[in-house]
N, C-alpha and C positions, 0 to 999 in steps of 0.2 A: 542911747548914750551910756547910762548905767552898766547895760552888757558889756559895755567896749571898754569903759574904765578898768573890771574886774576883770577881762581879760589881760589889760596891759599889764596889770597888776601879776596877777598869775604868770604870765610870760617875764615879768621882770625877778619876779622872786627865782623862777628855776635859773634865771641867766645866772642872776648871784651865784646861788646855791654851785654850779657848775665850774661857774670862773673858780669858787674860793676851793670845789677842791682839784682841778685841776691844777693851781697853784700849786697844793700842798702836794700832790703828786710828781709835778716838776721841781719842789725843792726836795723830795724824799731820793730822787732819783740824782739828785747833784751832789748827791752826799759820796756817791763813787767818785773812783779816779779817769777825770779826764783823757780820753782815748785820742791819738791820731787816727785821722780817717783817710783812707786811699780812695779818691776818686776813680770810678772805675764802671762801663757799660751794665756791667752784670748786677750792679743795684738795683737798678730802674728795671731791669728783665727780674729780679724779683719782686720787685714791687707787683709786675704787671701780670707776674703770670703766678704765680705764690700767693699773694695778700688779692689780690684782684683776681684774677682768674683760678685762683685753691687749686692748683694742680696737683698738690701732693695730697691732697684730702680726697682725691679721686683713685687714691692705693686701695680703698673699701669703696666701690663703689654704691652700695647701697644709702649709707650716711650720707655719703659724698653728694647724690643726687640730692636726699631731703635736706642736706645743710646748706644745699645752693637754691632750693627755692626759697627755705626761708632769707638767704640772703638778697635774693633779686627781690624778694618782696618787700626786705626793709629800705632795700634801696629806691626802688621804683614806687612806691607806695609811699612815700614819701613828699613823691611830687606832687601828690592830692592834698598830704599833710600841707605843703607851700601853702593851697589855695586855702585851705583852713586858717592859715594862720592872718593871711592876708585879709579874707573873711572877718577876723576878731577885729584887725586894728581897723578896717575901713566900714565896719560895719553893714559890711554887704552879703551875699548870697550866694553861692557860686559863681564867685568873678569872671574865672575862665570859660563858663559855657557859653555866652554871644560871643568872644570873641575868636574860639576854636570851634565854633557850629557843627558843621556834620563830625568832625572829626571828636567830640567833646563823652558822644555816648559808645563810640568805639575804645576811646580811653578808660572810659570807667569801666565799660565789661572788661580790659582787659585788667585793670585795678584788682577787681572783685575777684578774676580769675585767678590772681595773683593770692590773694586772700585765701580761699578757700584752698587753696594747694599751701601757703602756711600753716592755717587751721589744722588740717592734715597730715603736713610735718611734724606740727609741734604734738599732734596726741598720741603719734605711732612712736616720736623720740619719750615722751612721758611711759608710755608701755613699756620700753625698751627698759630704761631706768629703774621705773617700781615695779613692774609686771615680771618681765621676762628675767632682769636683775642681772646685765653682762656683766662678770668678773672684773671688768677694771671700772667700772661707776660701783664697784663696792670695797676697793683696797681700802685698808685701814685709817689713811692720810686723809680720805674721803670723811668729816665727822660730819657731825651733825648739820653743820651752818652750808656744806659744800652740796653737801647733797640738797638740802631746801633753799640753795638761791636756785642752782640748777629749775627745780620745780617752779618758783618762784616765777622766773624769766618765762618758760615753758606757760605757765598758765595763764600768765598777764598778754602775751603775745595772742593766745585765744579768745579772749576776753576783747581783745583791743578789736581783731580782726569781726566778729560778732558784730561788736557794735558799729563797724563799718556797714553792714551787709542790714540791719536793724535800722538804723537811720536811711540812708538808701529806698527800705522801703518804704516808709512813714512818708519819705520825701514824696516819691512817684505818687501814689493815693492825692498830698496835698498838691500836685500839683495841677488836679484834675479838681478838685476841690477850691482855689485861690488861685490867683492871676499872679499872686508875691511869689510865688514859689515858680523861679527859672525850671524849663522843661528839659531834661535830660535826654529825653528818648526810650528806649527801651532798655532793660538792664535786666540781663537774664538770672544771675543769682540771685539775689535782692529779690526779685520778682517771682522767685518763689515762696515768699515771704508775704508776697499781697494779702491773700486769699485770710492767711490768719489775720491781720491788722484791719482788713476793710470795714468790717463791721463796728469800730471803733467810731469814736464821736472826731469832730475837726481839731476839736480843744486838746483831747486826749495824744493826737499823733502828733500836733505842735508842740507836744509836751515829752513825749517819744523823740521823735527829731532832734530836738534844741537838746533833752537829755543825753542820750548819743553824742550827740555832737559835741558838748563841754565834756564827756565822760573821755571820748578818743583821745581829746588834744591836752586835759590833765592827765590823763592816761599816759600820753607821749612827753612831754614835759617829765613827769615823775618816773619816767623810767628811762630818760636819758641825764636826770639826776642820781636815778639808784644806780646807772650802768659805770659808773663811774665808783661804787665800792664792789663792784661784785666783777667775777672772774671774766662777764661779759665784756669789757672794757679791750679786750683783743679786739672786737669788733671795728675800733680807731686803734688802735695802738698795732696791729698786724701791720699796717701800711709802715709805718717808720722801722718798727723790726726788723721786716725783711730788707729795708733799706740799709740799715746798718748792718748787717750780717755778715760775718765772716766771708770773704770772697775767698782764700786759700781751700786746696782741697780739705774734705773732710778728715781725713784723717793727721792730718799736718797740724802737730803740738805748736803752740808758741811760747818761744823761748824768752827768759825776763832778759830782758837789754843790761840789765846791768852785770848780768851773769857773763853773758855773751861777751862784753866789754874787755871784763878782767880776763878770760880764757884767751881770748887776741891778744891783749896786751903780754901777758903769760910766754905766749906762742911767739911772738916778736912779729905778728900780724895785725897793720891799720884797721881801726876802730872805724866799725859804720858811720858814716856822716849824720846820720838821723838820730841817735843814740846821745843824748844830752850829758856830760859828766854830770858826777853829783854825787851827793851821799846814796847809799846801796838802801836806806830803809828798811823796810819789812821785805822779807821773802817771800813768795805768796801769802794766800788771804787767812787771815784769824775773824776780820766781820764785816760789815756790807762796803766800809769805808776803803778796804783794800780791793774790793772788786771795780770792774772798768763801770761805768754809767752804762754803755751798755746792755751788759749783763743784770743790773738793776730794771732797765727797759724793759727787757725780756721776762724777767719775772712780773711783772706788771703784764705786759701780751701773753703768760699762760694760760692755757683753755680750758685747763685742768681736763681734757679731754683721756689722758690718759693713753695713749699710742705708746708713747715713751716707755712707760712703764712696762705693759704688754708685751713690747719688742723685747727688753731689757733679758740678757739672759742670767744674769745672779739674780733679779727675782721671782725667774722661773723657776730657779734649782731652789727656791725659801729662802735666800738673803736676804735682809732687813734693806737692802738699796732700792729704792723707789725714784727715778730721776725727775717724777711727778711733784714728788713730797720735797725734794730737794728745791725745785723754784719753786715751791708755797712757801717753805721755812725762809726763802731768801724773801719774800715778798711781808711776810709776817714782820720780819727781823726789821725792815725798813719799815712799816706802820709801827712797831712800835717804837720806835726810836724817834720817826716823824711827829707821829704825836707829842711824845716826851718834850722835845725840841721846842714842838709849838704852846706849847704848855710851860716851858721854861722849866726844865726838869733834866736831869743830868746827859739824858742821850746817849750815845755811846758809852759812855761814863757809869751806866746803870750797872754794871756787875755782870754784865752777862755780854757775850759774844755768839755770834751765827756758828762757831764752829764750838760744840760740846752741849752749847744751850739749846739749841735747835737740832742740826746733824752733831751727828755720833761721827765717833771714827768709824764703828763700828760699817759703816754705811757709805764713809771715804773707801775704804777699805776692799768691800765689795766689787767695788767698780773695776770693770775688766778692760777700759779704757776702746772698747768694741766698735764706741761709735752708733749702735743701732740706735738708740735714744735719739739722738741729732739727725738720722734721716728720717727716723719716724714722723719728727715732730712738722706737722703740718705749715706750720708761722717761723720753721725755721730758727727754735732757742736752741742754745747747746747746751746741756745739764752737764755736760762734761770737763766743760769751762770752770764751771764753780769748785767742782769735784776735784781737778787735778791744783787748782790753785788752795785748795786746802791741806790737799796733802803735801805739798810744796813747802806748807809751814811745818806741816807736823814735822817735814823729815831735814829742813833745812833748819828752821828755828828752835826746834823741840827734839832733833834726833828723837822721836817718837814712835818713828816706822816698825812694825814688825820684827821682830829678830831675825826671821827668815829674810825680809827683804832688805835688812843691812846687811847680811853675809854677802846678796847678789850684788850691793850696791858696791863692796866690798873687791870684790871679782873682777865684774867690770872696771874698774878703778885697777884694779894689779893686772890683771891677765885680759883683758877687753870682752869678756866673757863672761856669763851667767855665774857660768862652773867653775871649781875650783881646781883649775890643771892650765899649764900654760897654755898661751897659742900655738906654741910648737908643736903642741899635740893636738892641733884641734881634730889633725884627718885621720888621727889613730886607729877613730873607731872602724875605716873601712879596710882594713887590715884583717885577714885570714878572712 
């Protein structure tokens, strides 16, 4: 009775812990501006085959393969967590083995199997990162905290998986030892595990067992409490992502409605029906509060994986633009303000904005509007969203742009063209 209380206990604190900051996550994320949403098939084919079936993480296959077992193992692995937890509140033993019989020890080997091909994953992705040291797990955006949750997640996940395979054996020995301990059958990883443990006293692997077994499930509890500040948090949050995600082609800019509005009206051409009148406000984004809720999502679902980056061809050629760094600043810029907010402390209002405090121009700037970034990214963010809706303000609000790109802006605007020569001449140049 004692066990069960302190487990309820245990289980009720992470529930807390979980709701209060999922809260604060969903009020950080409504601090954006409210988006319409186009119902439309191609959602749900991203959900299914993007955020569930990772199809675009299968562009590198290698990772590709070990990011999907550890994903089928958090997934499926899980379903033995169930019985655990049902275990705590009922105070019972392996609930499910009389009533899945033969089928009970064919699940757990393939549990285990599932495990140890985790196990595996997570120390060859560890190697990768400190060992081998691939170029984009070490860009500069990468500091200190990014690179030690990375390892963090990476080692708890080993740790977790262990103690699965540790209990397990303790179990089998006890249950040849005591009549309380339900018979699983044979269990081929675990059970290579025997041979060390046997020689152990009853008391000793009852104390192995039950240790494991509280170690797993605070173990799982507190890191689906820490998954919630750390980048890991795509692991839930990829599903809604790619649900919201831009359905128009990739390359097709969106235009501010209110722009669009006055250029019809201009033209002596009817106004979109969708297109609300109203005051014209800000012109693109100066801090998180001008971007869609959306685009707040998606920096929240970043993997900090780094594809984006890699792809990106100005920070191939040494540009300071990182479309990685850019949803971290955006994800930063909303923690801090969230907090601010819950704290009762100025918020937005603190002197400081996502564009200058965070991204430079220098960095708007960069961006070659290419796109690669956006197909790179596995969960589907567009870093180019944030990017042009900054420069938007710089050049609408702040005429701030470049002196070279006012001249074009310049051009375009007299002669419809980059260049400074009419269009009459645009076919000159195939003359002689």
């Amino acid at each position: 009775m004692i066990e069960r209380i302190l487990f309820v206990a245990v289980l009720g604190i992470a529930v807390y812990l979980i709701r209060k900051r999922v809260m604060q996550i969903s009020s950080n994320i409504r601090i954006g501006k409210a988006q319409a949403l186009q119902p439309s098939p191609q959602r749900w084919r991203n959900v299914l085959l993007v955020a569930f079936g990772q199809s675009k993480m299968f562009k590198r296959p290698i990772p590709a393969v070990l990011h999907f077992i550890i994903y089928a193992g958090f997934l499926i692995i899980n379903l033995e967590v169930l019985e655990f937890v049902l275990d705590g509140l009922l105070g019972t033993h392996r609930l499910f083995a009389p009533y899945l019989g033969a089928l009970y020890p064919v699940l757990m080997n393939f549990f285990e199997l599932l495990a140890v091909g985790v196990l595996t994953a997570c120390v060859v992705f560890l190697i990768r990162r400190n060992v081998v040291r691939l170029p984009r797990f070490q860009s500069p955006e990468l500091t200190k905290w990014p690179r030690l949750d990375a390892n963090i997640i990476l080692l708890t996940e080993i740790v977790l998986m262990l103690a699965i395979l540790k209990m397990n054996a303790a179990d089998q020995i006890l249950q040849s030892r005591n009549s309380h301990y339900t018979p699983t059958g044979s269990l081929f990883f675990s059970g290579l595990l025997i041979p060390f443990y046997k020689g152990f006293s009853t008391s000793f692997l009852v104390f192995v067992e039950r240790a494991c077994w509280w170690f797993h499930i605070i173990g799982i509890l507190a890191f689906a409490v820490y998954v919630t500040y750390s980048k890991h948090l795509h692991i839930f949050l990829a599903f809604p992502n790619t649900y919201f995600a831009r359905t128009a082609p990739v390359g097709q800019l969106t235009n501010m409605p209110v722009v669009t509005r006055e250029v019809k009206s201009m033209l002596g051409l009817p106004p979109d029906s969708d297109v609300p009148p109203g005051e014209a406000g800000r012109f693109g984004a100066k801090d998180i509060n001008d971007l869609s809720r959306h685009v707040l999502l998606s920096a929240y679902s970043c993997t900090e994986c780094g594809r984006c980056t890699s792809e990106c061809p100005a920070n191939q050629t040494g540009k300071k633009l990182s479309p990685r760094k850019i949803m971290m600043d955006v994800r930063d810029r909303m923690e801090d303000v969230g907090s601010q907010l819950a704290a009762g402390k100025p918020g937005l209002d603190d002197g400081k904005s996502l564009l200058n405090d965070y991204i430079t121009r220098e960095e708007i700037n960069a961006c070659t509007s290419c796109n690669a970034c956006v197909e790179a990214c596995p969960v589907l963010i567009n870093p180019l969203d944030v990017i042009i809706e900054l420069r938007r303000y710089v050049a609408m609000e702040e005429s701030g742009s470049p002196a070279a790109w006012n001249m074009m802006f310049q051009n375009i605007e007299t002669n419809f063209a980059p260049w400074k020569f009419p269009a009459s001449d645009r076919a000159a140049w195939t003359q002689g």
